[in-house]
Phi, psi and omega in degrees: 000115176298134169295126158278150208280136185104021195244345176090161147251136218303133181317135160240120165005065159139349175249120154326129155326317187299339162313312192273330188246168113294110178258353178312116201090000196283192163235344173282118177330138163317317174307344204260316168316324194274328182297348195265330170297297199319314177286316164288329182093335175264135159280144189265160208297154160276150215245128169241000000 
């Protein structure tokens, strides 16, 4: 099923979002992409 766009992608347990994405061009620190998984469970979509 295609992820709609803008939905993030689902965390996965012991890995950083920045791992899991290309965050490249995003202007938010990494430390702030990875607190929004951690805390939500989705990483969140990149922002340009």
């Amino acid at each position: 099923m295609p992820e709609k766009a803008g939905s993030g992608t689902p965390h996965k347990p012991g890995e950083r979002c920045t791992d899991q994405v290309n965050y490249a061009g995003d202007p938010r620190p990494n430390a702030e992409i990875n607190s929004i998984g951690e805390e939500t469970g989705t990483c969140p979509a990149v922002q340009h």
